[in-house]
C-alpha positions as CSV (number, residue, x, y, z in Angstrom):
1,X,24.1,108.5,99.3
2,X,27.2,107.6,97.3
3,X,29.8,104.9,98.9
4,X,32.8,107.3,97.8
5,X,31.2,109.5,100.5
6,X,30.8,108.0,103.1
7,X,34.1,106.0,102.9
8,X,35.6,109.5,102.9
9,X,33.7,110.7,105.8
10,X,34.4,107.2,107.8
11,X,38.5,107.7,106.6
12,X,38.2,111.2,108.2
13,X,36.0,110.0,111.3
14,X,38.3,107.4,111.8
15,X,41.6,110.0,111.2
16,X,40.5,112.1,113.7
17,X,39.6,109.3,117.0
18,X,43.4,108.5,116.3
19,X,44.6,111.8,116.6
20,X,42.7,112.6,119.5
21,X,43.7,109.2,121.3
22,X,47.5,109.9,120.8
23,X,47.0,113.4,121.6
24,X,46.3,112.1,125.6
25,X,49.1,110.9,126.1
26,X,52.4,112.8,127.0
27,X,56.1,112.0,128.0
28,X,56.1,111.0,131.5
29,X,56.9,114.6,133.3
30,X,59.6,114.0,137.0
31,X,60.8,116.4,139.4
32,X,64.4,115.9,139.6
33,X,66.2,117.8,142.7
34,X,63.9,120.4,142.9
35,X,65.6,122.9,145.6
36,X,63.9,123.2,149.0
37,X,63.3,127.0,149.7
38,X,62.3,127.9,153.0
39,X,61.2,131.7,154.3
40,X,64.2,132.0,156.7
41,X,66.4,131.0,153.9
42,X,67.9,128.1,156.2
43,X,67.9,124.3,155.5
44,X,64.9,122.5,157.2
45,X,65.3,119.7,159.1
46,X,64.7,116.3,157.4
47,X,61.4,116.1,160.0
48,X,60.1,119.1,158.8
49,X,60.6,118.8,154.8
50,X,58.8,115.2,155.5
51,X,55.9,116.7,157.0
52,X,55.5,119.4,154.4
53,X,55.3,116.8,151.6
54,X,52.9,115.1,153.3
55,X,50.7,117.8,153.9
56,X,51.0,119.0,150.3
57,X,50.0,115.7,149.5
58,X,47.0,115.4,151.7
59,X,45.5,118.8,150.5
60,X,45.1,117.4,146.9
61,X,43.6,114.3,148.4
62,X,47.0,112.2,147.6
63,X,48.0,108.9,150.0
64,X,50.9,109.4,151.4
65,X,52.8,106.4,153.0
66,X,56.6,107.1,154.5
67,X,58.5,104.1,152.8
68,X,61.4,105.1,155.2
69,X,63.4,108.3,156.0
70,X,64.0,110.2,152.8
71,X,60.8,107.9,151.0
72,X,57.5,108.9,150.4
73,X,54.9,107.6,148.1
74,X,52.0,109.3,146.7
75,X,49.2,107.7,145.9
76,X,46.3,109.5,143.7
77,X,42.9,107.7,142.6
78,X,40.4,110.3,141.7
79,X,38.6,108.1,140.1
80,X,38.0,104.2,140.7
81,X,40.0,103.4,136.9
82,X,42.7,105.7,137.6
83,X,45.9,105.6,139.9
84,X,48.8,106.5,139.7
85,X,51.7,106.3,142.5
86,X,54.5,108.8,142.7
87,X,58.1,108.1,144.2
88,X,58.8,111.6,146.4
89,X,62.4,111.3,147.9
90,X,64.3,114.0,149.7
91,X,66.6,115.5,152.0
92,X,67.2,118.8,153.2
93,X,68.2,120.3,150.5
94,X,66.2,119.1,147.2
95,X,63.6,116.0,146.4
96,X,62.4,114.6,143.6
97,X,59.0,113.4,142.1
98,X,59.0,110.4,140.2
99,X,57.0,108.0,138.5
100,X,56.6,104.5,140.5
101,X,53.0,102.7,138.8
102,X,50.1,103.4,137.7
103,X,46.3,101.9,136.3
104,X,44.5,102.9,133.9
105,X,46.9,105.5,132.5
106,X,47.9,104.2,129.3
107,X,51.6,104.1,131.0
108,X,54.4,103.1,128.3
109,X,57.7,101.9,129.6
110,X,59.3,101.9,126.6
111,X,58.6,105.2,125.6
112,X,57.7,106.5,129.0
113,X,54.6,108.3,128.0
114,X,51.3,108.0,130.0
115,X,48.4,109.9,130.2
116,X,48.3,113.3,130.4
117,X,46.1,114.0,133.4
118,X,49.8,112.4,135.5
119,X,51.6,115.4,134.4
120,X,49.2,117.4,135.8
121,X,49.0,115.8,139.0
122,X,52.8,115.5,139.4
123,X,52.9,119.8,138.8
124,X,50.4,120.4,141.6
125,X,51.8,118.4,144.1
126,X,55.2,120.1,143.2
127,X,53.7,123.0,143.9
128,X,51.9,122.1,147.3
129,X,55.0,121.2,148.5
130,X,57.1,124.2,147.7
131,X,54.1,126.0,149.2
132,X,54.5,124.6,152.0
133,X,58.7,124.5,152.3
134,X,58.4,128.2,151.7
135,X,56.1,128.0,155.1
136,X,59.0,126.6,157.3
């Protein structure tokens, strides 16, 4: 075989595990004042919307640990290399989702991009939880 070729082959193998590396990794997606819908139509009580996020939470296997009224974090490791912890904050009205830390997830502060399994996680607990607000 002739060096030309495989040089070009390696430049292209090469090309291509950079594209794929940058491709996994996406802005960092939050949940700013999402609003809370119920079925009655009527604000929950603050009780009630804290409960609902923690059950949303627990169904997809999240750790949820009540920093104080209005405060919940979410903690996902589906896999021993991976976490990532989630600010949830809220009143009766809206909450929020937002990135707190994470391991193993490629997390940039300065560009605030991470990997892009989080901005899946972060869309299925927001809609757990507004599954379950609509329930109250």
């Amino acid at each position: 075989m002739n060096r030309s070729w495989i040089r070009r082959k390696l430049t292209i193998l090469l090309l291509g595990v950079i594209i794929v590396g940058c491709a996994g990794v996406l802005p960092v997606r939050d949940v700013d004042n999402q609003p809370i819908v119920t079925a009655s139509g009527k604000p929950p009580a603050a009780d009630n919307v804290q409960k609902a996020i923690i059950r949303a939470g627990s169904q997809l296997n999240m750790r949820m640990s009540v920093v104080r009224p209005g405060v919940i974090l979410a903690t996902y490791s589906p896999r021993s290399d991976f976490t990532a912890v989630m600010e949830v904050t809220y009143d009766s009205k809206a909450y929020s989702i937002h990135y707190k830390s994470s391991d193993g997830l490629n997390y940039d502060p300065q560009a605030h991009t991470i990997h892009k399994n989080y901005n899946s996680w972060v869309s299925n607990l927001q809609k757990r939880i507004d599954n379950e607000l609509l329930a109250l």
